[in-house]
C-alpha positions, 0 to 999 in steps of 0.5 A: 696457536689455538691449544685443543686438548682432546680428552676421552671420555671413559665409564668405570663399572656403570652407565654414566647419565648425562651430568646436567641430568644427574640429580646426585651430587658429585665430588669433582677431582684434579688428579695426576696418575703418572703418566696422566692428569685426570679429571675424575669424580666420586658419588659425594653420597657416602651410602652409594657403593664407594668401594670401587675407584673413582670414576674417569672422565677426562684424560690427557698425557700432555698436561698437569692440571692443578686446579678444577671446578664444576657448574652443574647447570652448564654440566662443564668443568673447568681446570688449570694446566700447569703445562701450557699455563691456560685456564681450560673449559670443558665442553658439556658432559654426556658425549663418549668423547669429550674436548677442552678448550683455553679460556685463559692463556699466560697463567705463571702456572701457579694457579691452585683454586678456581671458583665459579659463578654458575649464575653469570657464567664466569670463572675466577682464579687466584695466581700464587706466582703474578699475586693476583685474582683474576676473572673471564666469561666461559664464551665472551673472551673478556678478562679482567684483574680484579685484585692485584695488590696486597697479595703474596701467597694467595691461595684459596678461592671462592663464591657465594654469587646469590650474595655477591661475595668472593671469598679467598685465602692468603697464607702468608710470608711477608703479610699476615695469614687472612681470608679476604671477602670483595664484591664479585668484581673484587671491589668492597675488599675486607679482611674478614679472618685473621686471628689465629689462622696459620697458613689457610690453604684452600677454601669453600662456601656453604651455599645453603647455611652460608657459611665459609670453611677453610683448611689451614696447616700449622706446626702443632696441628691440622684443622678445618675452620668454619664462620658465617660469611662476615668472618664471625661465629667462628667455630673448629670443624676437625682438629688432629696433629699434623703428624698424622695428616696435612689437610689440603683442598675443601669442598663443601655440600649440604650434609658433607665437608670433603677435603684432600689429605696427604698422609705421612706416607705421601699417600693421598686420601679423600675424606667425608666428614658430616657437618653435623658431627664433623669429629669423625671420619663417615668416608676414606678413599685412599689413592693409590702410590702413583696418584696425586690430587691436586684439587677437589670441588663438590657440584649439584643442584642443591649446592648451585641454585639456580635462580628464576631471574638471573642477575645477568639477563638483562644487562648491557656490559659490553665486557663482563657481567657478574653477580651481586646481592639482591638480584642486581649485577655488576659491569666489569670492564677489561685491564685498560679500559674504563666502565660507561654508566651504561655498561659500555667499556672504553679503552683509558691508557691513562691506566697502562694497566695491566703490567708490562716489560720494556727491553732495548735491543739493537734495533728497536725499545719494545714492550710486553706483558710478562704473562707472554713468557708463560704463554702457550704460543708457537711464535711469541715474538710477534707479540712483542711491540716496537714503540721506538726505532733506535739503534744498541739501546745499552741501558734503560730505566722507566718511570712508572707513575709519570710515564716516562723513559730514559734509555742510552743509545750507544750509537750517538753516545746520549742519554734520552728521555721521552713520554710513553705515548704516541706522538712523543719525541725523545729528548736529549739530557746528556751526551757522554763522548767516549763513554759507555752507559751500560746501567741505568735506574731511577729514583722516582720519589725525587725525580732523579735518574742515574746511569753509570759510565763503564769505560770513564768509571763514575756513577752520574746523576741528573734530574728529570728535566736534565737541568742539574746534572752531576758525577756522583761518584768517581773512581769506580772500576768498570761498572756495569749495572746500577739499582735505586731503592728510594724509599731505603735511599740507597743505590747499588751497582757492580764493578768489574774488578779483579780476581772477582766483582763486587756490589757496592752501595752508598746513600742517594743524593751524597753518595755518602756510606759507601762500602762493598756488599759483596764479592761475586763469584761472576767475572764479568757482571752485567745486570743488577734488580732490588726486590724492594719489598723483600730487600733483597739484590739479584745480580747476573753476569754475561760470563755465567749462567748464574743468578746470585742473591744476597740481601741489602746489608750484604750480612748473609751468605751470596747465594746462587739461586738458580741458572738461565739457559744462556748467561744474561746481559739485565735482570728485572723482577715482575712479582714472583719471578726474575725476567733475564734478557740477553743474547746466544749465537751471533743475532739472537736474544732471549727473554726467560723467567726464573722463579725466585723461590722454586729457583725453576726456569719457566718460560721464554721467549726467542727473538732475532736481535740480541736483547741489551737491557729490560725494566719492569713497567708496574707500580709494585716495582716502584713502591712508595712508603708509607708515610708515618704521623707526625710525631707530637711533643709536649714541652712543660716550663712553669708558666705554661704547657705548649704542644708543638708538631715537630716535623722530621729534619727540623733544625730547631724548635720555637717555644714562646711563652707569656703575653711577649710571646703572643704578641711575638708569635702573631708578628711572625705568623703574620710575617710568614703568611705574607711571604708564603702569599708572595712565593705563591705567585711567584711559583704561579709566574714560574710554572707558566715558564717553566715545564720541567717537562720534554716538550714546549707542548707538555703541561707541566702539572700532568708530566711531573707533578712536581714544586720545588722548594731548595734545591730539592724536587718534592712530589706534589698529591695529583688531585686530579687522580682522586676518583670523581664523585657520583654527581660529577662522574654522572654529570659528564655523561649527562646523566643526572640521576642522584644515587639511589634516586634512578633505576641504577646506582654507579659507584666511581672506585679508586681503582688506579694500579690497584682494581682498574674497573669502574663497578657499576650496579645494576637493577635486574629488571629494568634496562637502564635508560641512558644516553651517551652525549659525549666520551671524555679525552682518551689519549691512546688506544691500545691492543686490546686482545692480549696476545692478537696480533694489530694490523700490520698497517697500523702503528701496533703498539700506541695508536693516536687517539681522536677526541670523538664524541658520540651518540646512540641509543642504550648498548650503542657501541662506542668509536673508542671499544675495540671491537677485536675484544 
C-alpha cells in the first residue's frame, strides 16, 4: 500500500512566505500535541516577536513523528513516524495544503535523528532498534546501509557535506559512549570523541566555524559540548545540574545553540543560548502540559550553502550520489549490490546482505527481511519468498558465512542440508526412524550442526559434511529446543519434565559440565535463542504467551520480559528485538516482533499455514571472538636466556641449551619441515578427492573453507575474500589507471557484512572516461526492490544467473541491474 499523509497547512498570527524564499532562518520542531503530531517552527531570531506560539505547518492524528530535518533549498522537511515506521518527505512548502509521502518503509520505529545532505539531496538516519545508519535519495528510491556494526545505542545524526563528513552519536551500554566521524557513504570510520562523554544524545554541526556540538546527560550534571570536526579543541558550552533540566536535541546556526530540554516537571522548553557567551539562556519557550518535542533542527540559507557546482551534477551512479571533500563525490550502491568504477551497480548475492529470517512451515522454508515486520503494508505475506517446497520443516538452523541450511523435515523423518543458492538440491545427512527432531542449531566455528530428538530423548551431533556423526547426550526428557554458543563452548536446551521444564546446558564436543540452569514456569517449552553478546537465553513455550530470560550461569532471577499475541512454536533475535513464530486457529501462523528492552509488541505478520521454526540469517547472530596474541614466556637457566611462543593447549614446553642443543634443534627443524612438506601434498591429493562439500559439483575450498587436522575441523582464512587492491580491482575491468594518475580514484573497501558498498570518488568536473569489457561471475540475482513483489512467472526469491559480458559506452546500463530498482 502506497502510505499518503495529508497534512494541513495552518498560519499562526501572520502571512507565512513561501519557505524556499524566506531568508530568516527557522528552527524546525517535531512535536506531539495529544491528539496530534506536528511539524512546527520558530523564528530562530530571538529579536523577532516570540511571544506567541510556535507556528503550525504540518499536522496529522494518525501518526508519532520522532524525528525531523529541513533543506532549506528544496524548502521541504523530512520526519520519522514511529506509527507506520516510514522516513517521510514533505512536499515543498508555500501551498495552503501540504502532503508527505514515504521514502523509507520498515524503520524498527526507533529512529530519533535525521540529517541531510542539502547538496546531494539525501537523507540519513540512524535506527536505535536494528543498529545501524542508513541512507536514500528524496526521488530516485535507492537505499543503502552504510554502517551496520559497532553500534548499540546509536542516537544522534549529522552532516558536514562540503566536508564530506557524517558525524553521529552512540551512548552506550555494552560499548563505550563515543562520537563517530565516516565519509558520507559511511566508509573512512573513526572515533573521534570518547573521553568523558556520558550518554551523548543528539548532535549538530556548525557549518560556518566547522565545528560539531552535542548534549550528553550524566548523573551529576547536563552539558553541551563543542569540538573542531576532528574531535580536538574540545571545550564546555553549557553545564548545569541534572536536577534542574535534562538536555535532549541540538541545533546549531551561525550566532545560536538551540537545544530541547525536559525540566523536572516533564514540561518541555526550547531554549537560545548565543555561541559567543553561551552561559546564559538569551530565549525560553516553555510548551504547554500536553506538548512533547520530539526533535529539533535549525535551517537557513547561511547554514545550508549551497554551492556553484555541486558534487553531484555530473556524476554517473546508477544508485546514489553523495558528497565528499573538495567538490568530488561518492557512488554509493544498494544493500546487494557491487559498485563498477564507472558508477554503475550490479546485484553481488555473494553479499546476502542485508539481513534476513528463515522460517520452515508446512509447505515451504521461505525468507524475509525482518524489517518486513515494521513495515506499513495491507498484505506482508506476499513479500514473503519460498526457496524450497517441502512439507513440516520441525526445525531448522543456517549457517550464515558458509551459506548453508540444514533444516528437519518431519514427513520423511531426515536431516537435510543444502546451499542457499539457486540450483542446489538437499542432501540427506541423517534419517531418525521414530523420532522427532524438533530443535536444531549449529556450531559455526567447527562446522558442527546438532538437533535434538523429542520422542527418543538424546541430544546428536553430526559434521557438516554428515561424515561423523554421533549421540551426545542420552537420557534426556523430551527436549524440545537447543541454542550453540561456540565462542563460549556451550549448548543449551530445554526438557519437558514435570511439574515444570527446565534449561539445561553442558560444554560442546564432550558434553562435559552438564547441569540445570533453570526451571520455567512454561509447561510445554518449544523455542530457545542466545543473545550472544549479552549472554543471555530467551525461552518460549507453545502452553504461554510468555518470553522468559535468564542469563548464561543461570545465577539471576528467570524473568518474564514480555507477552506474544498467541503462544510461540521458536524464537530468534535479530538485533534488538526477539522474532516469534507459531500458530493460532487450525491453518494459520505468525511472525511478531517483541523488543527485548521495552518488552513492546511491535509488529507482525499474518500467514496462512502454521509456522514450525525460524533462524536469523546475519553475521551479528553468529559472531566470532576475537582472537587474543600469543602470550610470550621468557625462560632463564644459567647458561642461557630463551624466549619461547607458548600456544594455548600445548602439552609441553621444549627448551634446548648449549652447542648439543643447537645441533639437536636443527636435526628436528629439519625433521618437522620434511613431514610438513610431505602432509602438504598429501592434503593436496586429499582435497581433490575429497569435497566435505553437498555436491560432486562443489568446489570444496568455496563451500567450507575447512583443513583438517586430528579429528577436529579448524576454520581456514578464505583469502579470497580480502578486497582486491586498486591495480587488480581496475584491471578486471580494463581500466588501467594508476591511483591518482586518472581522472577518478576508486578505493576498493572491506565491506563484507559490514559496509556492503564499494565507494568510488569521483572529479566533479570531468565525466569519467570508461568502458565496461566484461562483468565478473555473479551467482544469483536477486529481488531487488525491498518490499516489490517478482513476477509471478519468475522463480521469486533466487533466480539463476548468466555469466554475461557486456559493453557500451559511459553510464551503459548492465544486463545484471535491476532496472525495478
Amino acid at each position: 500500500m502506497t502510505l499518503q499523509i495529508v497534512l494541513l497547512l495552518t498560519v499562526a498570527c501572520f502571512s507565512f512566505k513561501a519557505f524556499a524564499m524566506d531568508t530568516e532562518n527557522k528552527l524546525f520542531l517535531a512535536i506531539y500535541q495529544i491528539p496530534q503530531s506536528v511539524v512546527g517552527w520558530l523564528p530562530a531570531n530571538p529579536e523577532i516577536d516570540m511571544t506567541l506560539n510556535y507556528y503550525t505547518s504540518y499536522v496529522s492524528e494518525a501518526g508519532l513523528w520522532t524525528s525531523v530535518a529541513s533543506d532549506y533549498h528544496a524548502g521541504n522537511v523530512t520526519f520519522h513516524d514511529k506509527e507506520t515506521h516510514a522516513i517521510l518527505l514533505s512536499d515543498a512548502f508555500g501551498p495552503p495544503v501540504g502532503s508527505a509521502h514515504p521514502i523509507e518503509s520498515g524503520t524498527s520505529g526507533r529512529v530519533e535523528a535525521i540529517a541531510v545532505d542539502w547538496l546531494s539531496q539525501n537523507v540519513y538516519w540512524v535506527d536505535e532498534g536494528y543498529n545501524w545508519i542508513k541512507m536514500t535519495n528524496y526521488y530516485r528510491g535507492h537505499e543503502a546501509t552504510i554502517v551496520d556494526t559497532g553500534l548499540e545505542r546509536p542516537s544522534g545524526i549529522a552532516c558536514h557535506p562540503i566536508k564530506g563528513y557524517l558525524f553521529w552519536t552512540e551512548m552506550g551500554n555494552k560499548y563505550p559512549p563515543k562520537i563517530e566521524r565516516s565519509s558520507m557513504s559511511g566508509a573512512n570510520r573513526t572515533t573521534i570523541v570518547t573521553a568523558g562523554l556520558s550518554e551523548p544524545k543528539s548532535i549538530a554541526v556548525g557549518i560556518t566555524t566547522d565545528r560539531i556540538y552535542w548534549t550528553g546527560n550524566s548523573g551529576a550534571d547536563n552539558k553541551i559540548e563543542s569540538s573542531d570536526l576532528n574531535g580536538d579543541n574540545r571545550r564546555t558550552e553549557v553545564s548545569e545540574p541534572t536536577s534542574d533540566s535534562v538536555f535532549d536535541s541540538i541545533s546549531v546556526d551561525e550566532v545560536y545553540i538551540f537545544v530541547s530540554v525536559i525540566s523536572p516537571t516533564l514540561k518541555h522548553i526550547i531554549r537560545y543560548y548565543n555561541k559567543s557567551t553561551p552561559s546564559s539562556i538569551v530565549f525560553q519557550h516553555t510548551f504547554s502540559d500536553d506538548i512533547c518535542v520530539h526533535d529539533i533542527c535549525v535551517t537557513g540559507p547561511n547554514i545550508q550553502p549551497m554551492l556553484t557546482t555541486l558534487p553531484c551534477d555530473l556524476h554517473t551512479c546508477s544508485h546514489l550520489c553523495a558528497s565528499a571533500a573538495d567538490g568530488k563525490h561518492e557512488c554509493i550502491c544498494g544493500d546487494n549490490y557491487v559498485l563498477y568504477p564507472n558508477g554503475t551497480c550490479s546485484i553481488d548475492l555473494n553479499f546476502w546482505y542485508p539481513s534476513r529470517c528463515i522460517i520452515g512451515s508446512t509447505d515451504a522454508i521461505s525468507l524475509f527481511s525482518p524489517t518486513l515486520i515494521h513495515s506499513y503494508s495491507d498484505n506482508k505475506q506476499q513479500y514473503i519468498r519460498a526457496i524450497t517446497s517441502t512439507e513440516i520443516i520441525t526445525a531448522l538452523a543456517v549457517d550464515v558465512r558458509r551459506n548453508l541450511l540444514f533444516f528437519a523435515e518431519n514427513t520423511t523423518k531426515s536431516i537435510y542440508v543444502m546451499r542457499i543458492e539457486a540450483g542446489q538440491e538437499k542432501r540427506r545427512l541423517y534419517t531418525y526412524t521414530g523420532g522427532r527432531v524438533d530443535g536444531m542449531a549449529v556450531d559455526w566455528i567447527s562446522l558442527k550442526v546438532y538437533w535434538v530428538d523429542y520422542l527418543q530423548n538424546f541430544l546428536m551431533i553430526s559434521s557438516y559434511d554428515g561424515t561423523s556423526q554421533k549421540a551426545m547426550c542420552f537420557n534426556l526428557i523430551r527436549p524440545r529446543a537447543v541454542a550453540v554458543d561456540p565462542n563460549a563452548r556451550l549448548i543449551f536446551w530445554t526438557e519437558q519434565t514435570s511439574p515444570t521444564t527446565k534449561v539445561v546446558s553442558c560444554s560442546l564436543g564432550d558434553g562435559g559440565n552438564r547441569r540445570d540452569i533453570l526451571n520455567t514456569q512454561l509447561l510445554n517449552p518449544s523455542g530457545i535463542a542466545l543473545d550472544h553478546g549479552n549472554r543471555r537465553i530467551y525461552i518460549v513455550g507453545e502452553d504461554s504467551a510468555r518470553i522468559f530470560s535468564i542469563d548464561y550461569d543461570g545465577i539471576e532471577k528467570v524473568n518474564a520480559i514480555g507477552f506474544s499475541t498467541y503462544p510461540a512454536k521458536d524464537i530468534t533475535i535479530f538485533q534488538d528485538f526477539i522474532i516469534l513464530v507459531g500458530s493460532y486457529g487450525q491453518q494459520s501462523g505468525f511472525i511478531e516482533a517483541i523488543h527485548k528492552v521495552s518488552d513492546s509488541r511491535e509488529g507482525r505478520i499474518n500467514v496462512n499455514n502454521t509456522v514450525y521454526a525460524i533462524d536469523t540469517f546475519d553475521e551479528s547472530a553468529q559472531p566470532i571472538a576475537t582472537k587474543t596474541a600469543t602470550p610470550t614466556m621468557t625462560t632463564t637457566s644459567h647458561l642461557n636466556s630463551t624466549s619461547h611462543a607458548q600456544t594455548t593447549g600445548s602439552k609441553f614446553t621444549l627448551i634446548v641449551s648449549g652447542a648439543f642443543g643447537a645441533l639437536a634443534l636443527s636435526i628436528v627443524v629439519l625433521v618437522v619441515i620434511i613431514i610438513l612438506l610431505g602432509k602438504k601434498q598429501k592434503r593436496r591429493l586429499q582435497q581433490s578427492r575429497d569435497t566435505h562439500g553437498l555436491t560432486n559439483n562443489d568446489n570444496p575450498r568455496q563451500l567450507l573453507q575447512v583443513s583438517r587436522q586430528g579429528d577436529h575441523i579448524y576454520d581456514v582464512p578464505n583469502i579470497d575474500e580480502e578486497p582486491p587492491k586498486y591495480e587488480s580491482s581496475i584491471g578486471a575491468y580494463g581500466v588501467n589507471h594508476p591511483i591518482g594518475g586518472g581522472p577518478y580514484i576508486v578505493t576498493k573497501l572491506d565491506h563484507r557484512f559490514n559496509t556492503p558498498n564499494t565507494v568510488a570518488f569521483y572529479s566533479k568536473s570531468e565525466p569519467v572516461p570508461h568502458v565496461v569489457l566484461g562483468t565478473p561471475y555473479v551467482r544469483n540475482d536477486y529481488l531487488c526492490p525491498q518490499y516489490t513483489p517478482e513476477d509471478p512467472n519468475e522463480y521469486p526469491e533466487l533466480r539463476e544467473s548468466r555469466d554475461v559480458s557486456r559493453g557500451g559506452a559511459v553510464g551503459a546500463a548492465a544486463p545484471h541491474l535491476c532496472t525495478q530498482c
